[in-house]
C-alpha positions as CSV (number, residue, x, y, z in Angstrom):
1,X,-5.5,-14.4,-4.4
2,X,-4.4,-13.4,-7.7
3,X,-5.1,-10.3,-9.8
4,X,-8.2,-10.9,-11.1
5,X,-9.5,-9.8,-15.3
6,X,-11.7,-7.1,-15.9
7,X,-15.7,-8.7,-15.2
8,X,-18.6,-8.0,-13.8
9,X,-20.5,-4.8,-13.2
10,X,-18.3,-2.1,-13.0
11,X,-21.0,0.2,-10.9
12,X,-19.4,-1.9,-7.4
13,X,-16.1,-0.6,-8.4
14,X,-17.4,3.1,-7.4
15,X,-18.5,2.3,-3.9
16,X,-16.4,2.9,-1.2
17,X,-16.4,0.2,1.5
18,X,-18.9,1.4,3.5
19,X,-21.3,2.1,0.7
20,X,-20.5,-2.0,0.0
21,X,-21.1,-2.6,3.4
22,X,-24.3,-1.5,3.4
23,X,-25.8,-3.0,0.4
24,X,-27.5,-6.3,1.1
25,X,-26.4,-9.8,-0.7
26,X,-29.5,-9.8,-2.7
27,X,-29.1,-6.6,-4.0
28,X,-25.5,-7.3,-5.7
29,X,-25.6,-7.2,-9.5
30,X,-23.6,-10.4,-9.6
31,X,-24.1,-14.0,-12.0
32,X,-21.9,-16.9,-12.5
33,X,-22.3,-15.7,-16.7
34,X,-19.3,-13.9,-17.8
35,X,-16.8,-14.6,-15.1
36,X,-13.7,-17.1,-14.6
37,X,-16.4,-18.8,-12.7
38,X,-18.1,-20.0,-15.9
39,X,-15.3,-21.6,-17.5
40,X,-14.1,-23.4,-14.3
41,X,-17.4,-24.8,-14.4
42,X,-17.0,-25.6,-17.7
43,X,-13.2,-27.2,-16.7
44,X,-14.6,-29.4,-14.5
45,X,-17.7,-30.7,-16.8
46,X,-14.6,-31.7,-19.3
47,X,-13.0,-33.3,-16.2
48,X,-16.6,-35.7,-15.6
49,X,-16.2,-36.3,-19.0
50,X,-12.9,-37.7,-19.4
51,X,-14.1,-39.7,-16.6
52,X,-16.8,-41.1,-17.9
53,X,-19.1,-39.6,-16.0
54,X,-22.7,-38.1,-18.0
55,X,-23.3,-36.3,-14.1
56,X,-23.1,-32.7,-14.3
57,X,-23.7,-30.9,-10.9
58,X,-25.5,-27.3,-11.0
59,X,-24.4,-24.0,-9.4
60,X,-25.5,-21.3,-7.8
61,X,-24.2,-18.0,-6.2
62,X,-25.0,-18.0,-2.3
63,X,-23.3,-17.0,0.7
64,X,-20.3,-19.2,0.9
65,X,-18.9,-23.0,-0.6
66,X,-21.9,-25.9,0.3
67,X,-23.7,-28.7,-1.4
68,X,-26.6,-29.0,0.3
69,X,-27.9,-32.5,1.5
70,X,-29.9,-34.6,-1.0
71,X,-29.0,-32.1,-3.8
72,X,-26.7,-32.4,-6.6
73,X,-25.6,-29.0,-7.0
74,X,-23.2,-26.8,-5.6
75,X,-23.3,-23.0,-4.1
76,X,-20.4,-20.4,-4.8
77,X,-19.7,-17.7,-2.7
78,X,-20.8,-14.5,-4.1
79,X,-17.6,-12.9,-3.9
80,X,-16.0,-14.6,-6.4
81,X,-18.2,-13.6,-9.0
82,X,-16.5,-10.0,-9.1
83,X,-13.4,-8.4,-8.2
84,X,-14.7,-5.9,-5.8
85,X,-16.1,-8.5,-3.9
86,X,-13.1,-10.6,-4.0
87,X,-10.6,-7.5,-2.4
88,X,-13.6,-7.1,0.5
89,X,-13.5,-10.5,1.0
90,X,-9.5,-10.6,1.8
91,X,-9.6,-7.3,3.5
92,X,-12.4,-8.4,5.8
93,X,-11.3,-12.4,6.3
94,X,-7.9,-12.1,5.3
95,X,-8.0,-14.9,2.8
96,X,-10.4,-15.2,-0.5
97,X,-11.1,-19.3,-0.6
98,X,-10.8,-20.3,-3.8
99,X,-9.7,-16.6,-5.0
100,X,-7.3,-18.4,-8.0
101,X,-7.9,-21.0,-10.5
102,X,-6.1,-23.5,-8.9
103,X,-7.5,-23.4,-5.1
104,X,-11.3,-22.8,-6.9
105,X,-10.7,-25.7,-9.1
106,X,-9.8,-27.9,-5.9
107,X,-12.6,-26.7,-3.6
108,X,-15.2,-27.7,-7.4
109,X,-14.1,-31.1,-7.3
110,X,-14.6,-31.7,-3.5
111,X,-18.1,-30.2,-3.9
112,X,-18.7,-32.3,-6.6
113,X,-17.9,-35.1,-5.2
114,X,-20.8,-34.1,-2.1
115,X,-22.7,-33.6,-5.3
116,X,-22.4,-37.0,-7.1
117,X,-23.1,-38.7,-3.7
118,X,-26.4,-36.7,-3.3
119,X,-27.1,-37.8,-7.2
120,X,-26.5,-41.5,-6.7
121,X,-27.1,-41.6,-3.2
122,X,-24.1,-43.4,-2.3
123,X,-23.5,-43.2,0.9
124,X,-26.7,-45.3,1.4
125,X,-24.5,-48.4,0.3
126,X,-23.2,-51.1,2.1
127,X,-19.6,-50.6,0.5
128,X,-19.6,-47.3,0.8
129,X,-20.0,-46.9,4.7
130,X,-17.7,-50.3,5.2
131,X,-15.0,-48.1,3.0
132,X,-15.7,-44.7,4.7
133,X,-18.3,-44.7,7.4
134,X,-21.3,-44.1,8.8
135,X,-22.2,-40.4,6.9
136,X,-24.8,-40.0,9.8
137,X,-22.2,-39.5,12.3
138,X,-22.7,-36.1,14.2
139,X,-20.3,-33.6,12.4
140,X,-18.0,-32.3,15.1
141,X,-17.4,-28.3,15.7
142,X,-14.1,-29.1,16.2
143,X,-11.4,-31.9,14.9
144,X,-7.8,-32.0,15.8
145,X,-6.0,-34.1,12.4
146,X,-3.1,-36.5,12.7
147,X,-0.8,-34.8,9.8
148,X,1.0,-37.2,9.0
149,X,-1.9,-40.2,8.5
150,X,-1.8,-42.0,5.5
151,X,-5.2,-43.0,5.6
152,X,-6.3,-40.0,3.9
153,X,-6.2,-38.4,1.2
154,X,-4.6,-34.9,1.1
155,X,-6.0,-32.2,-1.2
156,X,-7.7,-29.2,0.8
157,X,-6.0,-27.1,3.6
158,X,-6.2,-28.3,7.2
159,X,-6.3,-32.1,6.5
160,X,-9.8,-32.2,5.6
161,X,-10.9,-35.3,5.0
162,X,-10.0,-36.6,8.5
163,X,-13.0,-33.9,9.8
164,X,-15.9,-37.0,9.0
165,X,-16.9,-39.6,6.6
166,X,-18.6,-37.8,4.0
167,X,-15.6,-35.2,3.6
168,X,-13.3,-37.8,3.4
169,X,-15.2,-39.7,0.5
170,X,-15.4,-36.1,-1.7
171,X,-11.6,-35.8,-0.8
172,X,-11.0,-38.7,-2.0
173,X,-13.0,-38.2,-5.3
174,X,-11.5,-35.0,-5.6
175,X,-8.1,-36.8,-5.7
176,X,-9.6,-39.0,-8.3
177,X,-10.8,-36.5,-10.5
178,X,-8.0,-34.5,-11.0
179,X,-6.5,-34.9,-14.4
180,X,-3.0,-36.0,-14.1
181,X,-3.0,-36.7,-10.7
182,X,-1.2,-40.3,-10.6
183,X,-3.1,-41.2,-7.5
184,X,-1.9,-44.9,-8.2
185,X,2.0,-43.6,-7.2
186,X,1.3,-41.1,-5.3
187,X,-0.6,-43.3,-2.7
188,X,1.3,-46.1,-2.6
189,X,1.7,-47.6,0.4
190,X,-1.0,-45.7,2.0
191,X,-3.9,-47.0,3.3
192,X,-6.0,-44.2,1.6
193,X,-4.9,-46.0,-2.0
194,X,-7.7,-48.6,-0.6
195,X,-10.4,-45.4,-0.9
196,X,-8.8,-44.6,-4.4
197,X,-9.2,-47.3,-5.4
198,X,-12.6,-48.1,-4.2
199,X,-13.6,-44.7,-5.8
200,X,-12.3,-45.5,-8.8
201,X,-14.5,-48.9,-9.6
202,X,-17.6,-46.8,-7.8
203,X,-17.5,-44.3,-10.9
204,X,-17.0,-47.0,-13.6
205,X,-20.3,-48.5,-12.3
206,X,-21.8,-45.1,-12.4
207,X,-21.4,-44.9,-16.0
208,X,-24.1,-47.5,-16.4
209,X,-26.4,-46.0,-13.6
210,X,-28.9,-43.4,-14.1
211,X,-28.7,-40.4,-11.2
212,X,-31.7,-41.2,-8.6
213,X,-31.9,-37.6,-7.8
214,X,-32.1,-35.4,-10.7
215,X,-33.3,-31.7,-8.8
216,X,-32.0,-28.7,-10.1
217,X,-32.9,-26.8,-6.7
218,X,-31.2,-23.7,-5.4
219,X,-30.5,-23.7,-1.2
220,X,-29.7,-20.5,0.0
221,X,-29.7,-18.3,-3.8
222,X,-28.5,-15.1,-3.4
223,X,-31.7,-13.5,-4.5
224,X,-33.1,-14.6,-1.4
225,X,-30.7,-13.6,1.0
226,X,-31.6,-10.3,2.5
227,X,-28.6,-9.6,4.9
228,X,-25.7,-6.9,4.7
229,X,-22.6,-7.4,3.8
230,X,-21.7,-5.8,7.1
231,X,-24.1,-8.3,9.1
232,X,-22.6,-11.3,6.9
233,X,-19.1,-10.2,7.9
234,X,-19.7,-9.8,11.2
235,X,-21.3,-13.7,11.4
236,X,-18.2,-15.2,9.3
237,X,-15.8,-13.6,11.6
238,X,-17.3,-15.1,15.0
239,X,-18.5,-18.4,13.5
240,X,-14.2,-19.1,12.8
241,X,-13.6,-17.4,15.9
242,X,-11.5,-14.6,14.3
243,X,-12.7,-11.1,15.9
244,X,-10.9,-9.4,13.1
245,X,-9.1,-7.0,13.1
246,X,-8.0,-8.4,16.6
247,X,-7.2,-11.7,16.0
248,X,-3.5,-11.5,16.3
249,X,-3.3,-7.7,15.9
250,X,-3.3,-6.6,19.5
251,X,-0.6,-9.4,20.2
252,X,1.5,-8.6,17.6
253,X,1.6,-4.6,18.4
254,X,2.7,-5.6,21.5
255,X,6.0,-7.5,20.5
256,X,6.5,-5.1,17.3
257,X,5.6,-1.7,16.3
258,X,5.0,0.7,12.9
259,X,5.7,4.0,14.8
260,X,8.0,6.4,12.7
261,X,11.0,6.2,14.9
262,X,11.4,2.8,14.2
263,X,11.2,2.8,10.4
264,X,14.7,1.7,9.9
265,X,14.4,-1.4,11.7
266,X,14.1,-4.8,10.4
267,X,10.4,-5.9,9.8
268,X,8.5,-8.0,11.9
269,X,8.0,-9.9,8.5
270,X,11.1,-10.6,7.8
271,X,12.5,-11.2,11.3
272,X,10.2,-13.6,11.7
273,X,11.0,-15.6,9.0
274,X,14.6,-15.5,10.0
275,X,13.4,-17.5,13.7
276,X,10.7,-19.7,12.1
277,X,12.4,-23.1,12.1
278,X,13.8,-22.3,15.3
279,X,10.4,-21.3,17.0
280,X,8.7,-23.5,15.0
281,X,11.1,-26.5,16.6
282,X,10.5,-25.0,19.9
283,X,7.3,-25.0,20.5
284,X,6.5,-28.7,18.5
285,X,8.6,-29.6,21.5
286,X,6.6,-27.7,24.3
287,X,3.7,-28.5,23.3
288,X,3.8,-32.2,21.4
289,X,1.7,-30.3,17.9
290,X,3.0,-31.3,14.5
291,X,5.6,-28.7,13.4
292,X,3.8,-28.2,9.9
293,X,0.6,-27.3,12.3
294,X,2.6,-25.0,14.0
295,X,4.1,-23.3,10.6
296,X,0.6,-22.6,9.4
297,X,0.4,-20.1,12.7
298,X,3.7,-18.7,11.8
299,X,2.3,-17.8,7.8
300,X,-0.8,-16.1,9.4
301,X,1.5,-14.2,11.6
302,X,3.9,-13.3,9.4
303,X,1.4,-12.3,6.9
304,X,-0.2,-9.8,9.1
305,X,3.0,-7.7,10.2
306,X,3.3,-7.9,6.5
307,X,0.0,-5.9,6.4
308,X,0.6,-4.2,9.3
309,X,3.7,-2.5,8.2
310,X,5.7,-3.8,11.7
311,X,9.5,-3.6,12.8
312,X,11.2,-4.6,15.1
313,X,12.1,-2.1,17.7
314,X,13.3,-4.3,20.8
315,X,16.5,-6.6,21.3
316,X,16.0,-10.2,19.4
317,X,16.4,-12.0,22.6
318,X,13.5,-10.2,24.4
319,X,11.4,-10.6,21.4
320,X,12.0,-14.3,20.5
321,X,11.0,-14.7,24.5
322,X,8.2,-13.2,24.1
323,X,7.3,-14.7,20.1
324,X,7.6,-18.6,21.8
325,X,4.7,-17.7,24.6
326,X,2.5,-16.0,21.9
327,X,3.3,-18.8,19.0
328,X,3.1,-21.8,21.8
329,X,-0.6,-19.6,22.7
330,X,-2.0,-19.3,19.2
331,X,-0.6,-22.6,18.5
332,X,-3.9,-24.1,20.6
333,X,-6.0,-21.3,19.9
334,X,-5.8,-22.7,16.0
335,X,-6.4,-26.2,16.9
336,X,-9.2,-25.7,19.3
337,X,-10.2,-22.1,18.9
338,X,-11.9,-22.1,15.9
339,X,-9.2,-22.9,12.7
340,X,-10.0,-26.8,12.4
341,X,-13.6,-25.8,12.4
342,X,-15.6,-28.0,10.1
343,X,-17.4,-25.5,7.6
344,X,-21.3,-26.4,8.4
């Protein structure tokens, strides 16, 4: 997350967490008017454009990133629509998705790709479910990617569009969309240059069509949504399976501490990213995972001693021991415990 510009009502900025806590979503004095959010919005309406496209999806503030079904607009978390909410956000979940322009910008277009589907209703075509398949198909709670596929796409985190057919088309048109992208080179040789391409002829036939759904609905507003903040937390953090502050916290206090006597020790951080490519190697090995699956483990972990302020305080030997049984553990926790979720 980057430091966010002055916006938004400054009144949140006065509350301590608590206080924010206890406020419910409803009552936050929060709009999409006024903030970066606005003229991303605005960014990706010149992107349509370029393309051809007359299609402009709406937005809404709500609870977290969706489009629902049948409707051809989007909903933005609340948080990003202020910088207080934004710092919660990180300090309770540890990550603020789509908390710069770049990762917001991404996470737009693959929305608006679920949103120019629902418009045109396009996964009702014969082409489309030959291309991508059948968008009925049961979404699973779980979905363990092949990295290194090359029939997808790759633009969000976790190998997204491999999760179901209807992610991988708004992948896809996310790819498609980008300005600059050179999908054309970057794809070739894939299979998933077949879906590019596919995509590509789909939206020049859209520039003669006329939407079929044309609602300006809002699912889920955040007017209506009468929750804490500390009740919405609380949800968030067991729906991905991460009992924060606990989710690698009690491990990691056991291999590494922040007492005072140890403050001139090397920091957990740093140590390890000194063993990552040889843990990371190690366990790939153990335990047959893709190595680049494995890093994203390691980032989490080394981001938290980070936080945590943690050193190392016993010999390396007995602590790399100890790092390949937790790494090899939380390895298959984040595959199957909740990190390859698919966001519902």
């Amino acid at each position: 997350m980057t430091s966010p510009r002055r916006f938004g009502d400054p009144w949140l900025n006065r509350l301590t967490t608590d206080e924010l806590l206890d406020m419910r979503l409803c009552d936050l004095p929060i709009q999409v008017a006024g903030t970066p959010l606005e003229e991303r919005i605005e960014q990706l309406y010149g992107e349509l454009e370029y393309r051809g496209l007359s299609f402009r999806p709406h937005f809404w503030l709500s609870d977290e990133w969706f489009t629902p079904d049948g409707v051809p607009g989007v909903a933005i978390p609340f948080y990003l629509a202020h910088p207080r909410l934004m710092r919660l956000e990180a300090k309770q979940m540890l990550e603020v998705e789509g908390g710069n322009e770049e990762w917001c910008m991404k996470i737009m277009r693959h929305e608006a790709g679920h949103a120019i589907d629902n418009a045109f209703r396009l996964r009702r075509r014969r082409a489309w479910r030959d291309m991508f398949g059948k968008a009925s198909a049961p979404y699973p709670t779980y979905y363990n990617p092949k990295p290194y596929s090359k029939n997808f796409v790759l633009h969000l985190d976790m190998w997204y569009a491999q999760s179901h057919p209807v992610e991988d088309f708004a992948e896809t048109f996310a790819v498609w969309l980008k300005p600059r992208s050179r999908w054309r080179s970057q794809y070739q040789g894939w299979k998933a240059l077949k879906k590019l391409e596919f995509v590509d002829q789909l939206m020049t036939d859209l520039t003669e069509e006329k939407a079929r759904v044309a609602t300006r609905r809002f699912i889920d507003p955040i007017s209506s949504l009468k929750t804490t903040l500390r009740e919405h937390y609380r949800k968030k953090r067991s729906h991905y399976g991460m009992d924060y502050p606990n989710f690698y916290d009690r491990d990691l206090r056991r291999l590494f501490s922040d007492a005072p006597e140890h403050a001139d020790c090397q920091t957990a951080a740093s140590y390890l990213a000194q063993v990552r490519h040889k843990l990371r190697a190690s366990v790939a090995l153990w335990t047959g995972e893709y190595q680049y699956t494995i890093d994203q483990v390691l980032s989490e972990m080394i981001q938290r001693s980070r936080e945590l302020k943690l050193r190392l305080h016993r010999s390396t030997d007995d602590t790399e021991r100890d790092l390949l049984v937790l790494l090899t553990m939380q390895t298959m926790n984040y595959l199957h415990g909740g990190h390859h979720r698919v966001a519902l």
